[in-house]
C-alpha positions in Angstrom: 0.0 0.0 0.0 1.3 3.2 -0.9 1.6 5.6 2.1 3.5 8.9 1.2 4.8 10.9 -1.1 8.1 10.1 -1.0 9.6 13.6 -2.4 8.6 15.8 -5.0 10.6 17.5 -7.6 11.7 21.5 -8.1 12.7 22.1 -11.7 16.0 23.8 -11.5 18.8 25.0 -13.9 21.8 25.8 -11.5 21.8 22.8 -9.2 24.8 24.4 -6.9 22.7 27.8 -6.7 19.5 26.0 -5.7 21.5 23.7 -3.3 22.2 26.8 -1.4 18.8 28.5 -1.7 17.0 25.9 -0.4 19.9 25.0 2.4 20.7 28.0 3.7 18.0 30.2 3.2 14.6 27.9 4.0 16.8 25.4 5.9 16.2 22.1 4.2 18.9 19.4 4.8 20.8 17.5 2.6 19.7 14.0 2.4 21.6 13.0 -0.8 24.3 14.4 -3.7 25.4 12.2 -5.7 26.5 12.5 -9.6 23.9 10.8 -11.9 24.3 11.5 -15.8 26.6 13.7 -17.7 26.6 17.1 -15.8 24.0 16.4 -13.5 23.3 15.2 -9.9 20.6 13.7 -7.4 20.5 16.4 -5.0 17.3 15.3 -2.3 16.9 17.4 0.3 15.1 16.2 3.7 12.5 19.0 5.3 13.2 19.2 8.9 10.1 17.2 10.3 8.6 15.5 7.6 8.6 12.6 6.2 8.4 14.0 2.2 11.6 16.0 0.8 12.1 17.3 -2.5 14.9 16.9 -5.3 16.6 19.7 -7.0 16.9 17.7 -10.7 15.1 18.7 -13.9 15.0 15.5 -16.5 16.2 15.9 -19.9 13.7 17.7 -22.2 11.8 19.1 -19.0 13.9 22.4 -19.4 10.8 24.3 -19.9 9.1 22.9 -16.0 12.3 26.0 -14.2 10.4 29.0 -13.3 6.9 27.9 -13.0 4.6 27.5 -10.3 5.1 24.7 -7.9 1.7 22.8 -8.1 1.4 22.3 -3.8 2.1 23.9 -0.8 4.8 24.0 1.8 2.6 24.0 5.3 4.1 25.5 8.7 2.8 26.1 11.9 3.2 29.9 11.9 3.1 31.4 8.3 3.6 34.9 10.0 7.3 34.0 12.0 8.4 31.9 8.6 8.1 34.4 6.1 9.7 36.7 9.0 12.7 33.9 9.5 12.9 33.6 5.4 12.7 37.0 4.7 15.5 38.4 7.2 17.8 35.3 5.1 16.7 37.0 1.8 14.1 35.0 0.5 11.9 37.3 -1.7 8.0 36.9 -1.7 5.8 37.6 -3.8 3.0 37.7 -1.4 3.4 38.8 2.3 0.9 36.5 5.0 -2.5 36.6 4.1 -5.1 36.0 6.2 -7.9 33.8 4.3 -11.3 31.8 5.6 -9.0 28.8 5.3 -6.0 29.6 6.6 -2.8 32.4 5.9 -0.3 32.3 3.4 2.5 33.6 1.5 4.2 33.0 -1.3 7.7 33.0 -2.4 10.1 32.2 -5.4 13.8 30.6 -5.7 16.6 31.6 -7.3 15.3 29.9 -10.4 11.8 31.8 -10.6 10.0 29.3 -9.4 6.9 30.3 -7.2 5.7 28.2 -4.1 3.0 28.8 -1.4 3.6 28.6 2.5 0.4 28.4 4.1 -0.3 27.0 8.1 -1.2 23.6 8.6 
């Protein structure tokens, strides 16, 4: 029986660039980085406290996927003290908090362009 996602993948061009964005500046952890194919590696990254991490790896011919929107949503327990923590570690939004009926949320891009909400859990 399948039960999680095991990781999900952010389209990126620069892996070295990313590696740092998404280390030092949202504080992801290394999980694995290892070569795999000419020019390319298997960067996964583990998300402190959850089970599902993400890869920074964009398959041959999905060139075109860097700089889009990232179809799901990066949950916290305080939307309002993240974007504050990311923010001060120069992490540019493109939506401050946002109070909804649902919940808040912000949303922010990488280095590459690509756009991802933070919302509370």
């Amino acid at each position: 029986m399948i039960k999680q996602i095991k990781f999900v993948g952010i389209p990126v061009r620069d892996q070295d660039a990313a590696l740092a964005f998404w280390t030092e500046k949202v504080g992801f952890r290394v999980a694995t980085d290892q070569p795999m194919g000419p020019g390319q590696r298997w960067i996964e990254l583990s998300i402190p406290g959850a089970q599902t991490g993400v890869t920074l790896f964009t398959p041959e011919g999905h060139e075109d996927r860097v700089g889009s929107f990232f179809n799901g949503s990066f949950a916290c327990d305080d939307v309002e003290h993240t974007y504050q923590k990311m923010l001060a570690r120069g992490v540019e939004f493109m939506q401050p908090p946002k109070k909804e009926p649902w919940g808040t949320s912000a949303v922010f891009k990488d280095l590459e362009g690509n756009s991802f909400v933070l919302s509370s859990s």
